[in-house]
C-alpha positions as protocol buffer text, in pm:
chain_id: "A"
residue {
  index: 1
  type: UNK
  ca { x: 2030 y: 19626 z: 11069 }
}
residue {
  index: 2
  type: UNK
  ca { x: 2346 y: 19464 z: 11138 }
}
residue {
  index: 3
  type: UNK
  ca { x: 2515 y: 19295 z: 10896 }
}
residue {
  index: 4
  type: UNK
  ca { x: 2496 y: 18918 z: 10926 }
}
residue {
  index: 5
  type: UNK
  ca { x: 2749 y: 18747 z: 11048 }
}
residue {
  index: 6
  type: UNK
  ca { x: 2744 y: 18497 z: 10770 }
}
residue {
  index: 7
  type: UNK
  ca { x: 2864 y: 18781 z: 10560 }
}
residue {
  index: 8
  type: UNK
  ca { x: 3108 y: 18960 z: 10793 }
}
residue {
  index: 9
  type: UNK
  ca { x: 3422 y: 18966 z: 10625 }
}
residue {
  index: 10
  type: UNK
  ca { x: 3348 y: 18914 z: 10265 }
}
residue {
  index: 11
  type: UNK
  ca { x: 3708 y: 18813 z: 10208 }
}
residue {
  index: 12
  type: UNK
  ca { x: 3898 y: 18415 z: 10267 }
}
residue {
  index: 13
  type: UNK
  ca { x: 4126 y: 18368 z: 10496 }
}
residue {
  index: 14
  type: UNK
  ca { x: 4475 y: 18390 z: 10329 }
}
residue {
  index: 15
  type: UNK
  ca { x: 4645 y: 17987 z: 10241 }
}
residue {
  index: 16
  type: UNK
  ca { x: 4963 y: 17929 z: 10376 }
}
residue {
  index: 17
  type: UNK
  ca { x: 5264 y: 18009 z: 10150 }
}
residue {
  index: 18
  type: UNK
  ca { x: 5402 y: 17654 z: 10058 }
}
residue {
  index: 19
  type: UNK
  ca { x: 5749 y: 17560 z: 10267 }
}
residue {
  index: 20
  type: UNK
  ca { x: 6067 y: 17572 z: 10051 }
}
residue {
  index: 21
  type: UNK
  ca { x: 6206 y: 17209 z: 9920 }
}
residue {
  index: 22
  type: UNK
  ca { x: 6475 y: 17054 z: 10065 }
}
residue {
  index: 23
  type: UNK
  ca { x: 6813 y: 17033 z: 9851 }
}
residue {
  index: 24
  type: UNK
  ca { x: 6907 y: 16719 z: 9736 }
}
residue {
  index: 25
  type: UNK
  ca { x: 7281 y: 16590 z: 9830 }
}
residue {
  index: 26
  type: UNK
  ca { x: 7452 y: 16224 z: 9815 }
}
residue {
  index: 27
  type: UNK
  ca { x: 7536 y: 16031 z: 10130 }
}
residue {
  index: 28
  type: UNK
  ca { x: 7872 y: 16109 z: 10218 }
}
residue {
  index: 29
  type: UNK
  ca { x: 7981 y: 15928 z: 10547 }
}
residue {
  index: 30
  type: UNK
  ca { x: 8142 y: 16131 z: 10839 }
}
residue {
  index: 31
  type: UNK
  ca { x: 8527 y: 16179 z: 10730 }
}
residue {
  index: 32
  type: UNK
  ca { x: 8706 y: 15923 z: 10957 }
}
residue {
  index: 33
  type: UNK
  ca { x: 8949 y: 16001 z: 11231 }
}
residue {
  index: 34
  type: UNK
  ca { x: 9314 y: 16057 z: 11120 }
}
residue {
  index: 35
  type: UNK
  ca { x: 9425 y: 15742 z: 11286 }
}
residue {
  index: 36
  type: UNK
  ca { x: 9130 y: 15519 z: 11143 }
}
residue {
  index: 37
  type: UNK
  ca { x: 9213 y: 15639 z: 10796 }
}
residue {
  index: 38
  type: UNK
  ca { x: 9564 y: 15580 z: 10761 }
}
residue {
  index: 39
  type: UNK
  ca { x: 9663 y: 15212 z: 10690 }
}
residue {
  index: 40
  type: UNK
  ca { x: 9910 y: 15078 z: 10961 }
}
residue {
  index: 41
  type: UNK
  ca { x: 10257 y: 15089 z: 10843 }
}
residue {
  index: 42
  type: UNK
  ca { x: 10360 y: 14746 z: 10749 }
}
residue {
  index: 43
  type: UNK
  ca { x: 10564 y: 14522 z: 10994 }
}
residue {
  index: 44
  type: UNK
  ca { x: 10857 y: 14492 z: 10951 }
}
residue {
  index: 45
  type: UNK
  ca { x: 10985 y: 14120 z: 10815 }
}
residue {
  index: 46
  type: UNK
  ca { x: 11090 y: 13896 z: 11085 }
}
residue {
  index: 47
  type: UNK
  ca { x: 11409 y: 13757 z: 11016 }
}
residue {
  index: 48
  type: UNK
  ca { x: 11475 y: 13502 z: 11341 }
}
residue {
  index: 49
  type: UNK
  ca { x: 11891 y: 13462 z: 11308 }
}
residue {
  index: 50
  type: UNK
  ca { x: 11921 y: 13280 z: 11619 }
}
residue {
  index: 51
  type: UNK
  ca { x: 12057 y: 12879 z: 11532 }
}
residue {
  index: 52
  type: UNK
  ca { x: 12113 y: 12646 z: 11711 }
}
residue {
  index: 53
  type: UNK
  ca { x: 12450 y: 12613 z: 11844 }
}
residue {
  index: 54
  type: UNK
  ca { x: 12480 y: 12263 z: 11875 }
}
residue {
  index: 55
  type: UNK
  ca { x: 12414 y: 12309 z: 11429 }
}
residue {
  index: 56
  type: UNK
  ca { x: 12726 y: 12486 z: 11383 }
}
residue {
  index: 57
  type: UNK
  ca { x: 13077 y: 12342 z: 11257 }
}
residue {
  index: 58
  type: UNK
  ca { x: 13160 y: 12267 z: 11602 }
}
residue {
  index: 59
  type: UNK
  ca { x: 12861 y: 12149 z: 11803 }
}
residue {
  index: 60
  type: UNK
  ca { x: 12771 y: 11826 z: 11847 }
}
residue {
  index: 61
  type: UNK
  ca { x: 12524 y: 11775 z: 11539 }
}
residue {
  index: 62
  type: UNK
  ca { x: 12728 y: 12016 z: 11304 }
}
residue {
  index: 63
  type: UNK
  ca { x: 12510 y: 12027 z: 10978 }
}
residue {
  index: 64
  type: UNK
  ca { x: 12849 y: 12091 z: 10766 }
}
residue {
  index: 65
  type: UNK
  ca { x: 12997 y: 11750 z: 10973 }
}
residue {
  index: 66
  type: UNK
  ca { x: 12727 y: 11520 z: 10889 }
}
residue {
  index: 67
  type: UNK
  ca { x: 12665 y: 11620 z: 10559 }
}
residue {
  index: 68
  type: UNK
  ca { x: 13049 y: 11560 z: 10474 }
}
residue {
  index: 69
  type: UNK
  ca { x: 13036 y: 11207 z: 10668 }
}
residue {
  index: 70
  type: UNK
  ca { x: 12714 y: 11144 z: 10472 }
}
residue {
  index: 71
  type: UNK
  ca { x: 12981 y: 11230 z: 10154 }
}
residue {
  index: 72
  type: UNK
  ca { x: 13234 y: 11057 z: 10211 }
}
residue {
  index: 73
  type: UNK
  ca { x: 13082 y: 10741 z: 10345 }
}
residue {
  index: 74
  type: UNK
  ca { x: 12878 y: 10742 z: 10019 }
}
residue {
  index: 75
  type: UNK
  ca { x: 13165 y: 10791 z: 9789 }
}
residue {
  index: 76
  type: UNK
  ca { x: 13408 y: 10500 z: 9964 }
}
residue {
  index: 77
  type: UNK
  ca { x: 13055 y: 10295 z: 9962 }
}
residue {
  index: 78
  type: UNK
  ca { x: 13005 y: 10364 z: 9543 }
}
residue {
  index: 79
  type: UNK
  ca { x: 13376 y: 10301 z: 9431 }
}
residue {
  index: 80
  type: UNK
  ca { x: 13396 y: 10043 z: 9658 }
}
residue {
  index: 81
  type: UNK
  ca { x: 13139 y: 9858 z: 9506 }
}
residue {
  index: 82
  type: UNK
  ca { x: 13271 y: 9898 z: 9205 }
}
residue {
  index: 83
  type: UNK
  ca { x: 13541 y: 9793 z: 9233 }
}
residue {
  index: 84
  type: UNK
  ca { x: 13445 y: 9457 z: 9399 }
}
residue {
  index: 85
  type: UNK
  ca { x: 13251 y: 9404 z: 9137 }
}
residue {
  index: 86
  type: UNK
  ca { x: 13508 y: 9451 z: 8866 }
}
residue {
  index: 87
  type: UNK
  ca { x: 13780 y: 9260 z: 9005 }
}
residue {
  index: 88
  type: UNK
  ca { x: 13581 y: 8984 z: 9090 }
}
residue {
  index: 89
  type: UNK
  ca { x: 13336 y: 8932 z: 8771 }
}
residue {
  index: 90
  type: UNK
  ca { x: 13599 y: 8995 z: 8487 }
}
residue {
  index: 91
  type: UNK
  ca { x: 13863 y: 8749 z: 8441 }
}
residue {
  index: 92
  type: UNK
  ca { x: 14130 y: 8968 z: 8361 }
}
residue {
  index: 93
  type: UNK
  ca { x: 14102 y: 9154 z: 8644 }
}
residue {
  index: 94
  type: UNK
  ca { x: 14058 y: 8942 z: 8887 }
}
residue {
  index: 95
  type: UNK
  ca { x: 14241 y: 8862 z: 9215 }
}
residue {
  index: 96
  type: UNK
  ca { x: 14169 y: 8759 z: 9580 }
}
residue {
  index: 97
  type: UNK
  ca { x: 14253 y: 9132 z: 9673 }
}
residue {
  index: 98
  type: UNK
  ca { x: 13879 y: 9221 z: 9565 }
}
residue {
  index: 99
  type: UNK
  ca { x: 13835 y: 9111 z: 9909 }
}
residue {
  index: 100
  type: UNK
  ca { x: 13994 y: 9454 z: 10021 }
}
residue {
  index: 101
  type: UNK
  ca { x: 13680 y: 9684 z: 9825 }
}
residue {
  index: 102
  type: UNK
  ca { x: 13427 y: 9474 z: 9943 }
}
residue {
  index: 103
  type: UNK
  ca { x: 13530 y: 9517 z: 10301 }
}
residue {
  index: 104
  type: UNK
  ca { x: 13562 y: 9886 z: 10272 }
}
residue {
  index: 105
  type: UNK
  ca { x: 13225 y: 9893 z: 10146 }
}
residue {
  index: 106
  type: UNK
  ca { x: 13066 y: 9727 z: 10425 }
}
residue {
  index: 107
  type: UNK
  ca { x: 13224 y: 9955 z: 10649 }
}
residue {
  index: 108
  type: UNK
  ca { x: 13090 y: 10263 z: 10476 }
}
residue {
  index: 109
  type: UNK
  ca { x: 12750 y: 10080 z: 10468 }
}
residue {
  index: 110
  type: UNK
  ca { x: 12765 y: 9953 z: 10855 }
}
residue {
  index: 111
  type: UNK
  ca { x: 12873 y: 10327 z: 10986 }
}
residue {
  index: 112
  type: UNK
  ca { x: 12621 y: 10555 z: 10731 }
}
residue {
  index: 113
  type: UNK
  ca { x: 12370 y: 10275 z: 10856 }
}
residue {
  index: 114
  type: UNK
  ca { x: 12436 y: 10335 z: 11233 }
}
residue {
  index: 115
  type: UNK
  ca { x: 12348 y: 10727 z: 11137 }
}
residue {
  index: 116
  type: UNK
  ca { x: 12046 y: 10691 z: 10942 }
}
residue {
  index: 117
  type: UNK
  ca { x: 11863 y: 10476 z: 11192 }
}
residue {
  index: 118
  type: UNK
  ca { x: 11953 y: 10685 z: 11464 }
}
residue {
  index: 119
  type: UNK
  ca { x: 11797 y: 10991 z: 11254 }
}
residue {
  index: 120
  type: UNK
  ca { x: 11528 y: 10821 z: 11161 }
}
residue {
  index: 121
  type: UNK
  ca { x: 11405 y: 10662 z: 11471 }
}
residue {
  index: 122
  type: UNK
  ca { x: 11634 y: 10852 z: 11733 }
}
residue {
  index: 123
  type: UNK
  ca { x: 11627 y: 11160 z: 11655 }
}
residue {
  index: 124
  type: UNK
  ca { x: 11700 y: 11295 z: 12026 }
}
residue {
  index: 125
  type: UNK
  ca { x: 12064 y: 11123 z: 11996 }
}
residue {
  index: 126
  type: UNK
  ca { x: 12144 y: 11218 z: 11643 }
}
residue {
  index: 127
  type: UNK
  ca { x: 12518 y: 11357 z: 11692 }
}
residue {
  index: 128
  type: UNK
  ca { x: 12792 y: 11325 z: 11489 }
}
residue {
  index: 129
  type: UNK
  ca { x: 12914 y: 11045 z: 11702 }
}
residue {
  index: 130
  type: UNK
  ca { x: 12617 y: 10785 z: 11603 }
}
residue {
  index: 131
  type: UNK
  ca { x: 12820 y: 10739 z: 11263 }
}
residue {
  index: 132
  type: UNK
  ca { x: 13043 y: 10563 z: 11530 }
}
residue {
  index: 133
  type: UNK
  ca { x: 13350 y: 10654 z: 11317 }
}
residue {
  index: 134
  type: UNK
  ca { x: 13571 y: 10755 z: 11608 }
}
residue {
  index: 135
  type: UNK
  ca { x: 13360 y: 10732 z: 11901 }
}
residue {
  index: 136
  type: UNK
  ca { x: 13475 y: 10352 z: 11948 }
}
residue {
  index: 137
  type: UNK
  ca { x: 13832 y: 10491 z: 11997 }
}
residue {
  index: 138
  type: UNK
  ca { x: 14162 y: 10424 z: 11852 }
}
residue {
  index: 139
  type: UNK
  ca { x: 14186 y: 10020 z: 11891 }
}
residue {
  index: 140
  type: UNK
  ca { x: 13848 y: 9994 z: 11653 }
}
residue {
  index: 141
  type: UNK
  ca { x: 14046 y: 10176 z: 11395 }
}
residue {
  index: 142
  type: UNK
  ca { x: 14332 y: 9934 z: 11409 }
}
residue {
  index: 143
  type: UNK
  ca { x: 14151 y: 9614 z: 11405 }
}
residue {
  index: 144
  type: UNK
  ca { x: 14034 y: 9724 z: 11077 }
}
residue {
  index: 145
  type: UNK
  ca { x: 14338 y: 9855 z: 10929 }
}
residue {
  index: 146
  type: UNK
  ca { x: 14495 y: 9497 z: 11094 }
}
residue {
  index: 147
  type: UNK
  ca { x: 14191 y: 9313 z: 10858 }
}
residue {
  index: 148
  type: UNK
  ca { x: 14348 y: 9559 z: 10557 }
}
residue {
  index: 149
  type: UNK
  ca { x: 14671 y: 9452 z: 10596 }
}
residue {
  index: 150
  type: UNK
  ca { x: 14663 y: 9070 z: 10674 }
}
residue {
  index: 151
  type: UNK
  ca { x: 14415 y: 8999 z: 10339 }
}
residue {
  index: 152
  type: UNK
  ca { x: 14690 y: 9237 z: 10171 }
}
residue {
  index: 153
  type: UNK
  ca { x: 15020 y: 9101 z: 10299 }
}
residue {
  index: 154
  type: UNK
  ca { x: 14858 y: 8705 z: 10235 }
}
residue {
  index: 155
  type: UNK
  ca { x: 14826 y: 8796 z: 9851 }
}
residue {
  index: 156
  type: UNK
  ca { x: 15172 y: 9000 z: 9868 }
}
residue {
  index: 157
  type: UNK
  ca { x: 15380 y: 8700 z: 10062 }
}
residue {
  index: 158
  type: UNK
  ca { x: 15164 y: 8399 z: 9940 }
}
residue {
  index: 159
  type: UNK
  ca { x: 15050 y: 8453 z: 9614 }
}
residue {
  index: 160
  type: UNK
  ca { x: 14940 y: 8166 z: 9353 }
}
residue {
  index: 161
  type: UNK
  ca { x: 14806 y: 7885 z: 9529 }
}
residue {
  index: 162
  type: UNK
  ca { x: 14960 y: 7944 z: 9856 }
}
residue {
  index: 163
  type: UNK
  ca { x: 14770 y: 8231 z: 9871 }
}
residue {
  index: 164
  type: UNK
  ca { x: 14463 y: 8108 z: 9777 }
}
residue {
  index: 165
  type: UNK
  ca { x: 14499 y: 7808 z: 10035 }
}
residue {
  index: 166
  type: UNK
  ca { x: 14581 y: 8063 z: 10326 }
}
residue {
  index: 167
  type: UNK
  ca { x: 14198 y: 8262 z: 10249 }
}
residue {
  index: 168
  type: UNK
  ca { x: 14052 y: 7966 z: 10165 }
}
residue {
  index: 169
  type: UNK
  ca { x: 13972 y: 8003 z: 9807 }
}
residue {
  index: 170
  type: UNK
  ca { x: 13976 y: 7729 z: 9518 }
}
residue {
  index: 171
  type: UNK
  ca { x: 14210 y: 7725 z: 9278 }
}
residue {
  index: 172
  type: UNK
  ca { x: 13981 y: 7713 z: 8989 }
}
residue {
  index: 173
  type: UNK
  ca { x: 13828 y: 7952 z: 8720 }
}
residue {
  index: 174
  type: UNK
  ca { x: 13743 y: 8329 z: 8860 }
}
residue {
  index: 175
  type: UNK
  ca { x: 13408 y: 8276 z: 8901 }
}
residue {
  index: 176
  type: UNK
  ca { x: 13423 y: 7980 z: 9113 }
}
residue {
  index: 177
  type: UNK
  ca { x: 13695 y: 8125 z: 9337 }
}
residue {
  index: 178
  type: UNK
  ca { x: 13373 y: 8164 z: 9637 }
}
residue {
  index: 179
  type: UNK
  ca { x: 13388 y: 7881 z: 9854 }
}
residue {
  index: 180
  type: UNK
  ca { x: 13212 y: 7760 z: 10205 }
}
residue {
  index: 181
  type: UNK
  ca { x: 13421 y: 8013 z: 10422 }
}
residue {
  index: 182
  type: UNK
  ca { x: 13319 y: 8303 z: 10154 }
}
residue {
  index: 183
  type: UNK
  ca { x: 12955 y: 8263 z: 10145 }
}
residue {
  index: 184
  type: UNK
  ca { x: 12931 y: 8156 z: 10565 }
}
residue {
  index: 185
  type: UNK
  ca { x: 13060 y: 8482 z: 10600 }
}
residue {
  index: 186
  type: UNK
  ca { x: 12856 y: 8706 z: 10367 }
}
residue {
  index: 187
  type: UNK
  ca { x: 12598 y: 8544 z: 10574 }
}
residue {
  index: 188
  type: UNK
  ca { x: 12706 y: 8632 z: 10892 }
}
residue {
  index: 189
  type: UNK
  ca { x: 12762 y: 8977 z: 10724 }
}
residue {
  index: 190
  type: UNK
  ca { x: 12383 y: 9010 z: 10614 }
}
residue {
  index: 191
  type: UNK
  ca { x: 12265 y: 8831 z: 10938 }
}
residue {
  index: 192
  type: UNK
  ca { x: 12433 y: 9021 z: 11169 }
}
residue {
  index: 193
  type: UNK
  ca { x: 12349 y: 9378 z: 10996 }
}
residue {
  index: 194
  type: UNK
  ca { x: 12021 y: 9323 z: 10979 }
}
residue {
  index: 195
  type: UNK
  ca { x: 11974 y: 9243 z: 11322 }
}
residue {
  index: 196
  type: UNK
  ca { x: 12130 y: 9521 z: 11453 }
}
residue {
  index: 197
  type: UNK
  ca { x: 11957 y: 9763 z: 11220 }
}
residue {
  index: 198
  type: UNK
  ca { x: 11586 y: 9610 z: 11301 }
}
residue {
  index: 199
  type: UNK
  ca { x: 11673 y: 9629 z: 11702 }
}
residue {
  index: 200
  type: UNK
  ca { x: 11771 y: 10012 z: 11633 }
}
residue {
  index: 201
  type: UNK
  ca { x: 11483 y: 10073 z: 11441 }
}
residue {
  index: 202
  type: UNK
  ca { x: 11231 y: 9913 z: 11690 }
}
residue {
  index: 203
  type: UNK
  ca { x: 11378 y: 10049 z: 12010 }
}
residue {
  index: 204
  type: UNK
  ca { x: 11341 y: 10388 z: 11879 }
}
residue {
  index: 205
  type: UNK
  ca { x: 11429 y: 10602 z: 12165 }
}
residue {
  index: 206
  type: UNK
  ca { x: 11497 y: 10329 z: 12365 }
}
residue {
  index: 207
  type: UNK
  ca { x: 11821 y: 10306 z: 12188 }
}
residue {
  index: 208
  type: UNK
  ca { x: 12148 y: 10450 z: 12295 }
}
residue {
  index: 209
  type: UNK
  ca { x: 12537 y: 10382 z: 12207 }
}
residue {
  index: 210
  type: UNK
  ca { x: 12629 y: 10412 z: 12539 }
}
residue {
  index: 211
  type: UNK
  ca { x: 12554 y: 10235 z: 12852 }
}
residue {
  index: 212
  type: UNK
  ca { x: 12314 y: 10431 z: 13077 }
}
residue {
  index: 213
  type: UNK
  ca { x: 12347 y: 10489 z: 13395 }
}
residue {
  index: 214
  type: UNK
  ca { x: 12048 y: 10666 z: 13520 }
}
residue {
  index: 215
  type: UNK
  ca { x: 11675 y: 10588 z: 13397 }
}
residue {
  index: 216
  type: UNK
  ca { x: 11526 y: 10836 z: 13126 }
}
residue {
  index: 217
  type: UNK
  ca { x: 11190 y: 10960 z: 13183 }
}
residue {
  index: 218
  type: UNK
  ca { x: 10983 y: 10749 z: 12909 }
}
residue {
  index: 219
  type: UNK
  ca { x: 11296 y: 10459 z: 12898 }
}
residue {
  index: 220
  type: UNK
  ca { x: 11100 y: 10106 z: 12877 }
}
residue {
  index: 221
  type: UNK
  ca { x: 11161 y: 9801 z: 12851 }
}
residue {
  index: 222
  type: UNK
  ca { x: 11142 y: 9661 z: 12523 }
}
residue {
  index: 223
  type: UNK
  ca { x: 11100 y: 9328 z: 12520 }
}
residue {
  index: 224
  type: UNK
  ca { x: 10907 y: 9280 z: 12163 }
}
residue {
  index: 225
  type: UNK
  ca { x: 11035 y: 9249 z: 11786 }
}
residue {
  index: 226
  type: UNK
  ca { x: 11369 y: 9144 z: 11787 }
}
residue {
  index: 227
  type: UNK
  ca { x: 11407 y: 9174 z: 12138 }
}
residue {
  index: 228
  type: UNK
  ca { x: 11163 y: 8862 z: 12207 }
}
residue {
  index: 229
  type: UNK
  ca { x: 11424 y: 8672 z: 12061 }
}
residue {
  index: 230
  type: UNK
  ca { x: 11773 y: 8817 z: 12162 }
}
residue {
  index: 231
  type: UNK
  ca { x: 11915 y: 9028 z: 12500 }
}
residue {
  index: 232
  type: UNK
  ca { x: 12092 y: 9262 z: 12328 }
}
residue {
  index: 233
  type: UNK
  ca { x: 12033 y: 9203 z: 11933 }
}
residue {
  index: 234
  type: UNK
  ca { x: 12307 y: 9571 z: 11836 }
}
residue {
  index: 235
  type: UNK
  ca { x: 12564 y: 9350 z: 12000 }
}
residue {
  index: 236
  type: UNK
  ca { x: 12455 y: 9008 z: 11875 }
}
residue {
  index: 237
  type: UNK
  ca { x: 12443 y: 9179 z: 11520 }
}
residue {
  index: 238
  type: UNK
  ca { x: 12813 y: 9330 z: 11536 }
}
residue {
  index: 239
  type: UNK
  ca { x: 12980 y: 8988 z: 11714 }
}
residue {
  index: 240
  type: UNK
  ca { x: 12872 y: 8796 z: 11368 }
}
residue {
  index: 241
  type: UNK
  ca { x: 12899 y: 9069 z: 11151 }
}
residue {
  index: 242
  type: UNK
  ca { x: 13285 y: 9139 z: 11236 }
}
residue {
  index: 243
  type: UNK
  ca { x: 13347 y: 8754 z: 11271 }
}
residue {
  index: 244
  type: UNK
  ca { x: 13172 y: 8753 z: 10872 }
}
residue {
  index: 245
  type: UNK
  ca { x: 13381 y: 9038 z: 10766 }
}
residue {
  index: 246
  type: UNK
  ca { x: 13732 y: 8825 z: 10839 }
}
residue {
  index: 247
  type: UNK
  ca { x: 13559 y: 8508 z: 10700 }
}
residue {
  index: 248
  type: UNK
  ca { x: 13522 y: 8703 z: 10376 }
}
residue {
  index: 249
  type: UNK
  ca { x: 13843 y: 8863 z: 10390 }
}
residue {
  index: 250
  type: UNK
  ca { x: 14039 y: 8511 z: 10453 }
}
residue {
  index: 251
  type: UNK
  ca { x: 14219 y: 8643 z: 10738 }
}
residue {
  index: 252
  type: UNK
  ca { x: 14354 y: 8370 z: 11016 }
}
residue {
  index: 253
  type: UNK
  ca { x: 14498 y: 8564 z: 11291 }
}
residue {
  index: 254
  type: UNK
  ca { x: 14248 y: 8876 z: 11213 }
}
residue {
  index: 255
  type: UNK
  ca { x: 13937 y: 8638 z: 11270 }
}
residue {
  index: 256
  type: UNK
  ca { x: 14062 y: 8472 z: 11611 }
}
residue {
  index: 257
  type: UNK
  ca { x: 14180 y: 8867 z: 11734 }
}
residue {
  index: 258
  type: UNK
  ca { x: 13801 y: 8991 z: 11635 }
}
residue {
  index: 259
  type: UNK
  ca { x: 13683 y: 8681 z: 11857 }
}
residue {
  index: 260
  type: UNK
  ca { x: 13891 y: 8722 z: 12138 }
}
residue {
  index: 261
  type: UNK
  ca { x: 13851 y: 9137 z: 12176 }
}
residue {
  index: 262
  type: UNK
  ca { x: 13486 y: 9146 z: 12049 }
}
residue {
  index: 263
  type: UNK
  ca { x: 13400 y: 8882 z: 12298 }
}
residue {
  index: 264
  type: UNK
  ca { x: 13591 y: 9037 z: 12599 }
}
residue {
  index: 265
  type: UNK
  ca { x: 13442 y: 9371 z: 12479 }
}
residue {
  index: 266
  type: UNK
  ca { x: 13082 y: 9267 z: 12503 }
}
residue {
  index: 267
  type: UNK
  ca { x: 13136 y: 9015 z: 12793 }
}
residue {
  index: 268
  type: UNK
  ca { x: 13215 y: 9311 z: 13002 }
}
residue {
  index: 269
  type: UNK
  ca { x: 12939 y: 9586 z: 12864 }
}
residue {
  index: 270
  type: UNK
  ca { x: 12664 y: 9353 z: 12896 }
}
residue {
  index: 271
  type: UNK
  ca { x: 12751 y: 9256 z: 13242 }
}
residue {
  index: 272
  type: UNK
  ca { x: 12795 y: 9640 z: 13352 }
}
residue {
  index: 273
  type: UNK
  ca { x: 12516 y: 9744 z: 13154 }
}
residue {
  index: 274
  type: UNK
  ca { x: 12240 y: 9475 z: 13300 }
}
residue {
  index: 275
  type: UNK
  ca { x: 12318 y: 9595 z: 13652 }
}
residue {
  index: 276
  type: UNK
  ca { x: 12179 y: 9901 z: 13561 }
}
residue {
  index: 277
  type: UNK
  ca { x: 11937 y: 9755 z: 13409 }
}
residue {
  index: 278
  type: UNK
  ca { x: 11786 y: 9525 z: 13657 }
}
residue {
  index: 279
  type: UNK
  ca { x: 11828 y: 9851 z: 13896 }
}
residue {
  index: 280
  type: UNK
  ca { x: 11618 y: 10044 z: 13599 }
}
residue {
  index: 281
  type: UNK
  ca { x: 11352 y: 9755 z: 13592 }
}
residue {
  index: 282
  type: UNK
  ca { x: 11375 y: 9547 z: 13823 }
}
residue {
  index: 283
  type: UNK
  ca { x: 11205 y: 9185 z: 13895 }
}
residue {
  index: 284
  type: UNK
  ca { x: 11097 y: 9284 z: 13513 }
}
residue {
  index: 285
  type: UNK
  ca { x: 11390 y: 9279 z: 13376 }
}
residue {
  index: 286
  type: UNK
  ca { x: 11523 y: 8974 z: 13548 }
}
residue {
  index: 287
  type: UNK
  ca { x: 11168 y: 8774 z: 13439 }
}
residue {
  index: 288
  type: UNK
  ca { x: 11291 y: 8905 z: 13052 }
}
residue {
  index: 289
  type: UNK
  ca { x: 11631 y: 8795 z: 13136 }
}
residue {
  index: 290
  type: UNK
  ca { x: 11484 y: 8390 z: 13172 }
}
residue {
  index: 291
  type: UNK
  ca { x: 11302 y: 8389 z: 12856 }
}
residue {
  index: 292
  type: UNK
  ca { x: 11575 y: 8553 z: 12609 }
}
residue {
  index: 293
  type: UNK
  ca { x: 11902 y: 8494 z: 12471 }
}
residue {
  index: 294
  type: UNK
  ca { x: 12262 y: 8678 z: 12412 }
}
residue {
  index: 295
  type: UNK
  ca { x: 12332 y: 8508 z: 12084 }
}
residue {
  index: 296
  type: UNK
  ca { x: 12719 y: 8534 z: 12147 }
}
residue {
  index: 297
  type: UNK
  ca { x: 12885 y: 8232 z: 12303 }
}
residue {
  index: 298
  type: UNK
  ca { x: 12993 y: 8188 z: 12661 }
}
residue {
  index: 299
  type: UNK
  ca { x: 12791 y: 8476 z: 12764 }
}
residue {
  index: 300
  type: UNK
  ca { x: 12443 y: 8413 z: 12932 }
}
């Protein structure tokens, strides 16, 4: 009989040997490429020594040239003061020549003025030329040395109460030696200053110390502020502040030379400068030219 098949093969099928376990390792990333890995060399520092040439000692706003203008003016405008106060206040000291100081020290102020307002609000026209110191050429230079020497030479040649009658001061005790003519022209003085210095300010760019003769792109017509009021309020400020600056220096023949050249002087800018003007702005200008004033006598 044939085996059954139920008991063919009396042995089991073999089990599969069990596969080998993988070997554990850490996660290491790929190594990077040799340009990724290396850092990029550091730049190198920029070091921009291009300036400016209109900064150096010779160009037009020279740091080194204001700076020692700025010096200078300051100094003259500190000792000056001073000074003016200490021969006016103590009796001892005192003696019409404080005059002299007191003068110098408006200067100082008036030019370091003309500067910082230009800097501040002008910034485009800030040369070395807005502290006006010898831009307005050499017969501004001896109309002040004149002033200098005609307050000087009226103490030297009529001293005592001569003197004092020539500059217009009282004969009295130190402190009272500031009359009418003294005080009428620290007002001027202050008036005219601060004039000028406000129509700087507010013109801003519109500003310039020397007549234009072609139209600036943004140039306008400023007819606010200060201007509402006056023309030409820079030149309305300087007529009373050099007429002050005699008054309060007690010079005769000084104060009628100021008025004569200062009114000449502005007589003939203002009518050379307006033409331009009215070419600038036209029927504007001329509508502006109605409702304002010059401030300075004899000149409409």
């Amino acid at each position: 009989m044939p085996p059954s098949p139920a008991f063919a093969g009396d042995t089991h099928p073999a089990s599969p040997s069990p596969s080998p376990s993988p070997t554990w390792r850490p996660y290491r990333p790929p190594p990077a490429s040799a340009s990724a890995a290396a850092p990029p060399p550091p730049s190198p520092p920029t070091n921009d020594s291009t300036i400016d040439n209109v900064l150096l000692p010779t160009g037009q706003k020279s740091l080194s040239g204001i700076s020692l203008r700025a010096f200078l003016l300051g100094t003259v405008l500190g000792l000056s003061t001073s000074l003016t106060v200490l021969l006016l206040l103590s009796p001892p000291l005192y003696t019409p020549l404080w005059r002299i100081p007191f003068f110098l020290a408006s200067l100082s102020l008036f030019h370091f003025l003309e500067y910082y307002i230009t800097a501040a609000h002008n910034t485009r026209f800030a040369n070395i030329s807005a502290f006006l110191l010898s831009s307005n050429g050499w017969a501004y230079n001896i109309a002040h040395g004149s002033a200098v020497l005609e307050c000087l030479l009226a103490n030297v040649f009529f001293s005592g109460s001569d003197g004092d009658r020539y500059q217009g001061v009282e004969t009295a005790t130190p402190r009272a030696r500031v009359t009418i003519q003294v005080l009428l022209g620290l007002v001027l003085m202050v008036v005219g200053q601060t004039v000028r210095s406000l129509a700087m300010a507010h013109a801003g760019s519109n500003f310039n110390h020397t007549v234009q003769v072609t139209r600036r792109d943004g140039h306008r017509l400023v007819t606010s502020g200060v201007y509402a009021v006056f023309r030409h309020p820079s030149y309305f400020g300087f007529f009373w502040w050099g007429l002050g600056t005699q008054l309060v220096l007690g010079n005769v023949v000084c104060l009628v030379g100021y008025a004569v050249v200062l009114w000449r002087f502005f007589s003939s800018r203002i009518y050379r400068e307006e033409k331009f003007l009215v070419a600038f702005f036209g029927e504007e200008y001329e509508e502006y030219k109605k409702r304002s004033w010059v401030g300075i006598p004899g000149i409409y």
